[in-house]
Legacy VTK file of the C-alpha trace (Angstrom):
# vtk DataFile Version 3.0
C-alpha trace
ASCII
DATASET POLYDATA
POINTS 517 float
77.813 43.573 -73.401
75.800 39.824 -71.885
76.619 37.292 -74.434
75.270 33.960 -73.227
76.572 30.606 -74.275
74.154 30.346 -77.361
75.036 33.689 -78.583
78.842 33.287 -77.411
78.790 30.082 -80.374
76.874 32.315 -82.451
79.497 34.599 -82.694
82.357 32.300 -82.997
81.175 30.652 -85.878
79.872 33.296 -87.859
81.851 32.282 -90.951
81.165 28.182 -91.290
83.953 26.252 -92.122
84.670 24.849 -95.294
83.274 21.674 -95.482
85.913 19.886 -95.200
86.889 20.751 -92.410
83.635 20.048 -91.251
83.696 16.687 -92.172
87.383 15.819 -90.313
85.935 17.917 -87.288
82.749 15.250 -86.736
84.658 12.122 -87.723
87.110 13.342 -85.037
84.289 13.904 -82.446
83.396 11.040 -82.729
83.197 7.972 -79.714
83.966 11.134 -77.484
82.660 13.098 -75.017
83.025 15.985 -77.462
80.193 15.406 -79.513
78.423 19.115 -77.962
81.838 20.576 -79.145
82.576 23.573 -81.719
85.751 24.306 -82.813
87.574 27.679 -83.060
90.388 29.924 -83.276
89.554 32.738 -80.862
88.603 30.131 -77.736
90.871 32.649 -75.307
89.384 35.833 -76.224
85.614 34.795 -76.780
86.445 32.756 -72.943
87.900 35.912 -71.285
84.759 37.748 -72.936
81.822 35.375 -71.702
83.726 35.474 -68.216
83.338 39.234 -67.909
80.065 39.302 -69.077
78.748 36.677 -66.838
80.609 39.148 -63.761
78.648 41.508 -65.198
75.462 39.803 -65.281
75.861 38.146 -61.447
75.226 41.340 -59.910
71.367 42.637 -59.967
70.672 45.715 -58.460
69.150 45.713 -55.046
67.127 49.084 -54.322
66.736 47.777 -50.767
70.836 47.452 -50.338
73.634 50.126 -49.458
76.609 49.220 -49.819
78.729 50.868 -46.839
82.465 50.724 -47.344
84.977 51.174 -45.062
86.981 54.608 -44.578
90.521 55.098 -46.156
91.650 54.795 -42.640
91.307 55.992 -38.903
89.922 53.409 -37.043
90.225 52.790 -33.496
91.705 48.924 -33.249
92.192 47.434 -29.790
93.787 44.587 -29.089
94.156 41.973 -26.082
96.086 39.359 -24.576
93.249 36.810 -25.201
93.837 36.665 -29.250
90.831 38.938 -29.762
90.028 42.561 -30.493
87.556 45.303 -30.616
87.277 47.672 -34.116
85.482 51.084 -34.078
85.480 53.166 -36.699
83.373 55.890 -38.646
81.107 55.217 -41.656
79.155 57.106 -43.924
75.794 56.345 -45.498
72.842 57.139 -47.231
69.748 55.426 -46.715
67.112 56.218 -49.382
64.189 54.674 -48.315
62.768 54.071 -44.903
63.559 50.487 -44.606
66.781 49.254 -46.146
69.762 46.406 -45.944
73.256 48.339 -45.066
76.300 46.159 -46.367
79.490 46.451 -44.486
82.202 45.627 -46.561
85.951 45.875 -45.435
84.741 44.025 -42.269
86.877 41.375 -40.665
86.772 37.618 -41.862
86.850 36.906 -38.136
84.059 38.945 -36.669
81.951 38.260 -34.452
78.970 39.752 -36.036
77.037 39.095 -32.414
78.905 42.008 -31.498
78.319 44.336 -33.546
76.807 47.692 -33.190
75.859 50.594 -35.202
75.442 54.049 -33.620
74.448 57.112 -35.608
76.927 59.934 -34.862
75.269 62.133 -37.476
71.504 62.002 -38.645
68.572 60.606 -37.308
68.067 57.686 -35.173
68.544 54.073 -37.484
67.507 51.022 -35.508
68.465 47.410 -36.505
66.002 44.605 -36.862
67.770 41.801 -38.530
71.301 41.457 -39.138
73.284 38.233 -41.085
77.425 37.555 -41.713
77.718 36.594 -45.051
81.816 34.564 -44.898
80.666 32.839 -48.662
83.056 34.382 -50.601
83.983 33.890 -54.398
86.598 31.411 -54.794
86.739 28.194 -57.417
85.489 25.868 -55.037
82.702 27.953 -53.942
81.743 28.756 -57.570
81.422 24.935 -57.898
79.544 24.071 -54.727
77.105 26.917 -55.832
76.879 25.468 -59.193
75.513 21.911 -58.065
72.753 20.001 -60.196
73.571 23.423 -62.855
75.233 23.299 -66.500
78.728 24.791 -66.621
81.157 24.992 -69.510
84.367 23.260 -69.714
87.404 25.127 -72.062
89.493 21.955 -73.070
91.556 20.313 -75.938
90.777 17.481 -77.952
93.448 14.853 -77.470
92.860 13.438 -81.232
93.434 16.988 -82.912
95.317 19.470 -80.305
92.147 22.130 -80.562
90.444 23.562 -78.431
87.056 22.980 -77.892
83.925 24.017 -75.574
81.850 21.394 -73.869
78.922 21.318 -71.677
78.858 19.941 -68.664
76.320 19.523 -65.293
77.811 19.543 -61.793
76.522 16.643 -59.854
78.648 16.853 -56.758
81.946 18.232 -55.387
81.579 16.374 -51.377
85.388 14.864 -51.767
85.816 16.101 -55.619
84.262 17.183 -58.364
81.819 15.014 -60.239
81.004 16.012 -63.785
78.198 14.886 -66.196
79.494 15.280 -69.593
77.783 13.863 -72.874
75.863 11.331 -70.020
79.136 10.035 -68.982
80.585 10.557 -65.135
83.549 12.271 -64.898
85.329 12.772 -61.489
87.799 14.993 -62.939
87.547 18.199 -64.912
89.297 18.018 -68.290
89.634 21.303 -68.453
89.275 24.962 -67.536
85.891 25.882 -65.993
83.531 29.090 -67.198
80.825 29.710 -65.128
77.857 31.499 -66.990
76.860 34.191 -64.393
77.879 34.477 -60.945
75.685 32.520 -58.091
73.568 34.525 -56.113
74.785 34.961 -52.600
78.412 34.922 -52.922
80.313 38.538 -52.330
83.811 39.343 -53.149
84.625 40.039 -49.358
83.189 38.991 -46.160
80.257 41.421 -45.798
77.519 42.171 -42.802
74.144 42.649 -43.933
71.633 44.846 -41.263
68.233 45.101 -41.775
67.488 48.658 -40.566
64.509 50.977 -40.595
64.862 55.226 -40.498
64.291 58.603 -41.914
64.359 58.316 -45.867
66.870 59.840 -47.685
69.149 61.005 -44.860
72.886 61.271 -44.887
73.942 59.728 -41.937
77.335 59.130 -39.938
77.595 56.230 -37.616
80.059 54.694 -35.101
80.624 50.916 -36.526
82.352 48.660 -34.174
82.577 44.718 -33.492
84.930 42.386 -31.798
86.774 39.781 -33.894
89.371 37.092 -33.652
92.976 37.422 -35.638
94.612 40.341 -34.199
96.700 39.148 -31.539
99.035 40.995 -29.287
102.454 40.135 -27.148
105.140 41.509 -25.317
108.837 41.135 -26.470
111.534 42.111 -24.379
114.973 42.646 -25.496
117.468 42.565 -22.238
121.231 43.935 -22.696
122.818 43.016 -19.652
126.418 44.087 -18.343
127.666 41.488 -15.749
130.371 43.795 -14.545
128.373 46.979 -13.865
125.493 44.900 -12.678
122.658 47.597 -15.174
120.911 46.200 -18.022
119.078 48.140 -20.415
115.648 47.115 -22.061
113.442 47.442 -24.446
109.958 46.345 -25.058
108.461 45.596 -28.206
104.742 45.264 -28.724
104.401 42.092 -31.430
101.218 42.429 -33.369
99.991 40.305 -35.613
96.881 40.235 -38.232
95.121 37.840 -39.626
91.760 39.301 -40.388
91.974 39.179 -43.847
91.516 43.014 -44.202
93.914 46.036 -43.480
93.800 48.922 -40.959
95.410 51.821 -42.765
96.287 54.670 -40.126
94.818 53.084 -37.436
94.914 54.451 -33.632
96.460 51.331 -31.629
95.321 50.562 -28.339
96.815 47.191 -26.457
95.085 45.836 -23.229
97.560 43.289 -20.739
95.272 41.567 -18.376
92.772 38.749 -18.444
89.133 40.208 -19.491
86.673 37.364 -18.860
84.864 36.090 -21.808
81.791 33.419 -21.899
82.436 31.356 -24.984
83.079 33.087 -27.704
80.620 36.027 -27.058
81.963 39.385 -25.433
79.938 42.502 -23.754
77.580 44.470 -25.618
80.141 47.963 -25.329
82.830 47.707 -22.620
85.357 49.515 -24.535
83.732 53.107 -24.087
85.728 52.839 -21.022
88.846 53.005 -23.070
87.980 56.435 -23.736
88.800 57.364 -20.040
91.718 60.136 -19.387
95.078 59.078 -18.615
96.313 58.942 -15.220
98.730 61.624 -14.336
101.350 59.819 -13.278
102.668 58.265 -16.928
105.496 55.974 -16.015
109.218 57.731 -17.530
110.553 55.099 -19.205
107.607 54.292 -21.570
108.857 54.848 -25.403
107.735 58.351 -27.299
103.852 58.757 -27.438
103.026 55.691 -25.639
100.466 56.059 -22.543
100.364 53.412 -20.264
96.685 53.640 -17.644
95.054 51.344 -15.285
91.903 50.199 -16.240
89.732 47.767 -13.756
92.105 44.796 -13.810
94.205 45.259 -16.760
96.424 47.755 -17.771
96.002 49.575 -21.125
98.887 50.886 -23.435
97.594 53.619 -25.952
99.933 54.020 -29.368
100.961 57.982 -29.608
100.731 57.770 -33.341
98.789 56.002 -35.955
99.889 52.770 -37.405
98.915 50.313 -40.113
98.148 47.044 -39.552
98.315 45.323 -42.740
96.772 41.233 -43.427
99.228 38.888 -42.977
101.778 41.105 -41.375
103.515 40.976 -38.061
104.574 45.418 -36.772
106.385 45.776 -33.941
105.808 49.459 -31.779
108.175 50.335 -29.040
106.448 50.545 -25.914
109.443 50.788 -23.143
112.832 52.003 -23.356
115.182 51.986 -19.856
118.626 52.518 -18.893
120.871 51.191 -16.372
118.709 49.312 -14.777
120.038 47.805 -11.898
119.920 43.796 -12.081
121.858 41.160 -9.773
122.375 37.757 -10.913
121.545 34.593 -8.838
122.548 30.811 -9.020
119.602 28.582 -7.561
119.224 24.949 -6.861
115.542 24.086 -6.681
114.139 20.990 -5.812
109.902 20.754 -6.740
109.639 17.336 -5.807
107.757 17.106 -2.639
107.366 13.501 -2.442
110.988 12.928 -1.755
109.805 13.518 1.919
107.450 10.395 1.825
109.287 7.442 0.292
112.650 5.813 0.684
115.530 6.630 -1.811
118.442 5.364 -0.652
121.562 4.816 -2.933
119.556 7.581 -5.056
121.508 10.001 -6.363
119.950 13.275 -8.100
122.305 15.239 -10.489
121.851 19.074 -11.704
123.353 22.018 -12.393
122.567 25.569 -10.573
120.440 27.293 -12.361
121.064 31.525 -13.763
118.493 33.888 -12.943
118.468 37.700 -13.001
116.659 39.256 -10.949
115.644 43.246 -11.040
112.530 45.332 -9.648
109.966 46.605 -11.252
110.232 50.427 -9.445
111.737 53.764 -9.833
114.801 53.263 -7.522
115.613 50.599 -10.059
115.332 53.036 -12.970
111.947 51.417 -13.981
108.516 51.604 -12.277
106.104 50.563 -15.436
103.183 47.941 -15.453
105.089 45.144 -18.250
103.060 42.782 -19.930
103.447 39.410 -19.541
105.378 38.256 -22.958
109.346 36.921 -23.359
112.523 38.241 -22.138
115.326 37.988 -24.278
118.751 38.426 -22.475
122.277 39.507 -24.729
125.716 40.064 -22.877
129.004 41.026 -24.372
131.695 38.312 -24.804
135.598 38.915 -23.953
136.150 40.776 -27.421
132.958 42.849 -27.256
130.816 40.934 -29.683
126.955 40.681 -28.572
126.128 37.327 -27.377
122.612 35.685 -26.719
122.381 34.081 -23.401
118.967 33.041 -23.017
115.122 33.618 -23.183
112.448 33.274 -20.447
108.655 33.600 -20.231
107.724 36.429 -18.018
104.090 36.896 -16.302
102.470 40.179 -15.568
105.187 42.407 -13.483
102.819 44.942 -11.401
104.558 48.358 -10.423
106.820 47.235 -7.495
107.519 43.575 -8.105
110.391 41.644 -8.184
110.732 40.107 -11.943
112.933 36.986 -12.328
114.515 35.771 -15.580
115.426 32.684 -16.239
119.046 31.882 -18.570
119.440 28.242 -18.273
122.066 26.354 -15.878
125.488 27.339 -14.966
127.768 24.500 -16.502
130.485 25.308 -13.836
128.071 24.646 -10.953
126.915 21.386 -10.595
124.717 19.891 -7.636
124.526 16.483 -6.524
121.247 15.744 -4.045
120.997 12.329 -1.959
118.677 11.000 0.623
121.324 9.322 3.801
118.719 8.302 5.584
115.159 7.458 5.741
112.775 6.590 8.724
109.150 6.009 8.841
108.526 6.954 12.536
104.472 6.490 12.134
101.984 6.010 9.355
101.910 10.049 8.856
105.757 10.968 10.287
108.543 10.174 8.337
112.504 11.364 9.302
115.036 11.931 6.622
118.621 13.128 6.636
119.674 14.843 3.367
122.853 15.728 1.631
123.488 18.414 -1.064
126.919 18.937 -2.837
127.489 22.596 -4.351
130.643 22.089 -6.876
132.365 25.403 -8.193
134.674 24.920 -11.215
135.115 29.034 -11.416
138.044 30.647 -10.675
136.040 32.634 -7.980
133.994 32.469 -5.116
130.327 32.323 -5.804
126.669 31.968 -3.538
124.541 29.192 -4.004
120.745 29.904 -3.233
119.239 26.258 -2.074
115.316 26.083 -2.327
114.276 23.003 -0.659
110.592 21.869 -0.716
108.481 21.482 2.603
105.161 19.503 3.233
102.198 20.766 4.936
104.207 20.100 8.426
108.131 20.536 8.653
110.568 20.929 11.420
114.721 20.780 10.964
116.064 19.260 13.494
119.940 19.805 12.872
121.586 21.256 9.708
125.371 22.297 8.538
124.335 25.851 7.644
121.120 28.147 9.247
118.181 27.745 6.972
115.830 30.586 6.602
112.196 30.108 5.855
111.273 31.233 2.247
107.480 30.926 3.049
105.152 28.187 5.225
106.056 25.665 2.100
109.775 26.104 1.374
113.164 26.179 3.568
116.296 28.330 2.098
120.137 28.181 2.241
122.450 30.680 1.329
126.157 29.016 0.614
129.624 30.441 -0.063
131.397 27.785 -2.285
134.760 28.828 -2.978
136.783 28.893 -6.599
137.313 25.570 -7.597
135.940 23.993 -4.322
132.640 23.103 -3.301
130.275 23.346 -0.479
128.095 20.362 1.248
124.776 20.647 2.973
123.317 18.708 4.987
119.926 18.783 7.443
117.326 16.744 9.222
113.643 17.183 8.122
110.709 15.819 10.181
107.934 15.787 8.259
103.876 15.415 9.201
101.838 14.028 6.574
LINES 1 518
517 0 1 2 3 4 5 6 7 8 9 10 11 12 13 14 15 16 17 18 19 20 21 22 23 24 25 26 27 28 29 30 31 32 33 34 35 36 37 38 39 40 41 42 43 44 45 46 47 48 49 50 51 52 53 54 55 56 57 58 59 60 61 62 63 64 65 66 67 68 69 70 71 72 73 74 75 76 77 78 79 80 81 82 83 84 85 86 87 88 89 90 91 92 93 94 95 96 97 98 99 100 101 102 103 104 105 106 107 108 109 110 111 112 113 114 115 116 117 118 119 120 121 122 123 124 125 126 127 128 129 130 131 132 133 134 135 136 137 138 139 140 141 142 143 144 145 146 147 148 149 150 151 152 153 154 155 156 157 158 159 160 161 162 163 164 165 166 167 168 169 170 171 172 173 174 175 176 177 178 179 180 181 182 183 184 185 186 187 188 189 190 191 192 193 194 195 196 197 198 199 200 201 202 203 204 205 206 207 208 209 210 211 212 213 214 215 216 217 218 219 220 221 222 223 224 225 226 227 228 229 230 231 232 233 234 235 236 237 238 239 240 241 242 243 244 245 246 247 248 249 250 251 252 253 254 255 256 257 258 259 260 261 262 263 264 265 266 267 268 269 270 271 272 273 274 275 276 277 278 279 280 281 282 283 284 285 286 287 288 289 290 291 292 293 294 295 296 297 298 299 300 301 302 303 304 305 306 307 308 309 310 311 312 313 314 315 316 317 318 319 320 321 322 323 324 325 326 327 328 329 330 331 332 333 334 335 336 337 338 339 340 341 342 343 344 345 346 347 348 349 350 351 352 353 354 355 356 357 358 359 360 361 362 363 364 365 366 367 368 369 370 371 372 373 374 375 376 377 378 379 380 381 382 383 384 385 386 387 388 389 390 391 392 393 394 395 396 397 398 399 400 401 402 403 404 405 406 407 408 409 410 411 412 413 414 415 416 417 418 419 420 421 422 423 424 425 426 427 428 429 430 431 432 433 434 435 436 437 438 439 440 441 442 443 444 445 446 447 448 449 450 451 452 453 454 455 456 457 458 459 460 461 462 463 464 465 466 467 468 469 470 471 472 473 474 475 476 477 478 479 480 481 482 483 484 485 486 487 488 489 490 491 492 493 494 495 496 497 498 499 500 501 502 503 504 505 506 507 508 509 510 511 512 513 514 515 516
């Protein structure tokens, strides 16, 4: 049933009031903003009533528009390091006359709807002429911006008498708040609870995609949907258990997804790309992820968890989920992608110094105090019990303590490990290592020369021997020219010392460094 707001008093006052009460109910109107009032005893119901109705009423039928929901589940979501993803999936439709608007609903809040492309699987060919994202969805504040310069009804109590009452009211603005005109006076506040009388055109319930398309009338047809959006995000957590004494670690990789799209993927086949795919501005390729469809190389890597395939792909490295999973809005899932065992890991104490300028200037009576810092270090092949692509992402590390309990010793960020490369985590500093650096002499020998003598103090406060790795900085142009312990060269830019310090002792260091500017 439509009631509209003339009929809606109609009906509530279909038995007048004695009069009375009629008189106490004007004299009490009165000097108010109430004088358009009516008073009754079924405000909730008859409210409730000319809400549904005006629902009802919002929603002319438009020959010219399908509706085209999403399926119950199935679709093909893959996701990439750059916070974006791609979305296929199947959709059924009927299109009953030759040219017609197709609404996708269920779509993505975050789409990027200059992406997206429709391909009949099923049926006759259906081109697209015109397409438009419709994001206005109903909500109060849209139901008010929609309603501006328009009468709305307020549902409200008379402060005088406790009843409640109806009033009219027109929206003149809501830029910074609401502003009400009620009885000709300006109100910037609503006393009240707002009914709208019918729904404002052009407002959906959901995010919808509107295509203008043009094909065979009255054909069933099936079509491959898909469109890249923002808010499905992918990374890589690693969960390292590390045994000092045996030298192994074992770890597992978690893929960390997380939805914001506003909609659900129920059942959905999960593929994750690690790599950098170049994008221009928000816009991405017309269909680049038919390549995703390519076979599997041969050679899956072992330690990759149950179902998971792991391919090359270009530059990036795909990981296909062996089952289907649902991402639900507003929900971080985690999916094993990597379980190995005794992997063999050493662990390194390194003093690095990344201040290059020390070569340049004078620092005399300087002193520069750290600590060593804790690495492990393992490689990324099969000898090592490993020998899978890992996405970049963060590397938790746990170790047991002396009675067994799990401990957590540190986190680091990790980059892209290719098959075959050396992967170094970082735990923090050793607090029974420190390292004292300071400059014992300096000499400017020409305007681009310079001469310095250096001196580096390895303390151990452990009960046992240890080695010290010592990463020293070079400029463009080095030579050492006399040292306490052979150097080798790490690479054209750094020099490297490996040190014995005994338990509770320490080791000093100490070289010349000519230096060409």
């Amino acid at each position: 049933m439509i009631v509209n707001l003339n009929e809606r008093r109609r009906l509530c006052y279909r038995s007048a009031p004695p009069p009375a009460v009629q008189r106490v109910s004007r004299q009490r109107c009165q000097g108010h903003f109430w004088n358009n009032c009516r008073m009754h005893k079924n405000l909730p119901f008859f409210a409730a009533v000319s809400f549904l109705a005006g629902l009802a009423a919002a929603s002319p039928s438009r020959a010219a528009e399908v509706n085209v929901p999403a399926a119950t589940g199935g679709a093909d979501v893959t996701v990439y390091n750059g916070e974006f993803a791609m979305v296929r999936e199947r959709r059924n439709f009927y299109l009953p006359a030759a040219s017609a608007q197709l609404a996708f609903t269920g779509v993505s809040g975050q789409m990027q709807p200059e992406t997206a492309l429709l391909e009949v699987m099923k049926g006759d060919p259906i081109k697209v002429s015109e397409q438009a994202f419709s994001v206005d969805v109903i909500s109060p504040s849209s139901l008010l911006a929609r309603s501006v310069g328009q009468e709305v009804s307020i549902f409200t109590t008379i402060p005088a008498t406790g009843r409640d009452a109806i009033v009219r009211a027109r929206v003149l603005s809501v830029s910074e708040g609401v502003v009400l005109d009620i009885g000709g006076k300006i109100h910037t506040s609503i006393p009240g609870r707002i009914v709208f009388d019918s729904l404002p055109p052009g407002l959906r319930a959901t995010p919808t995609l509107l295509m203008n398309v043009t094909g065979r009338a009255g054909q069933d047809a099936e079509a491959e949907f898909s469109y890249l959006t923002g808010g499905l995000t992918w990374r890589a957590d690693y969960v390292m258990q590390y045994d000092s004494e045996a030298a192994r670690m074992d770890l597992t990789a978690w893929a960390t997804i997380t939805n914001t799209t506003g909609v659900d993927f129920k059942d959905a086949k999960v593929t994750l790309v690690a790599g950098d795919v170049n994008r221009v501005g928000p816009l991405g390729p017309p269909r680049p992820m038919r390549m995703l469809e390519a076979k599997a190389m041969a050679a899956s890597a072992p330690p990759m968890a149950d179902g998971v395939t792991e391919q090359a792909l270009e530059a990036s490295h795909i990981y296909a989920m062996g089952r289907p999973t649902t991402l639900a809005d507003k929900e971080t899932r985690q999916l094993a992608l990597l379980n190995g065992q005794g992997i063999a890991v050493r662990r390194e104490l390194i003093v690095r110094n990344d201040q290059l300028h020390i070569y340049s200037t004078t620092l005399r009576g300087q002193t520069q105090d750290s600590r060593a810092a804790v690495e492990l270090i393992f490689r990324n092949d099969a000898s090592a019990k490993l020998g899978a692509p890992l996405p970049a992402g963060t590397m938790r590390v746990y170790g047991l303590d002396d009675q067994g309990g799990s401990q957590f010793l540190g986190e680091s960020a990790i980059d892209h490990a290719a098959t075959g490369s050396e992967v170094r985590v970082k735990l923090g500093r050793d607090f029974d290592v420190p390292v004292t650096r300071e400059q014992m002499t300096f000499v400017r020998a020409s305007d681009t020369i310079t001469v310095s003598v250096w001196k580096i103090t390895v303390q151990n406060a452990k009960p046992r021997p240890i080695k010290v790795r010592v990463i020293e900085p070079m400029p463009e142009s080095w030579e050492i020219t006399k040292e306490s312990h052979p150097h080798k060269a790490g690479n054209a830019a750094t020099a490297e010392w490996l040190l014995d310090v005994p338990a509770k002792g320490q080791t000093v260091l100490e070289y010349n460094v000519k230096s060409v500017f």
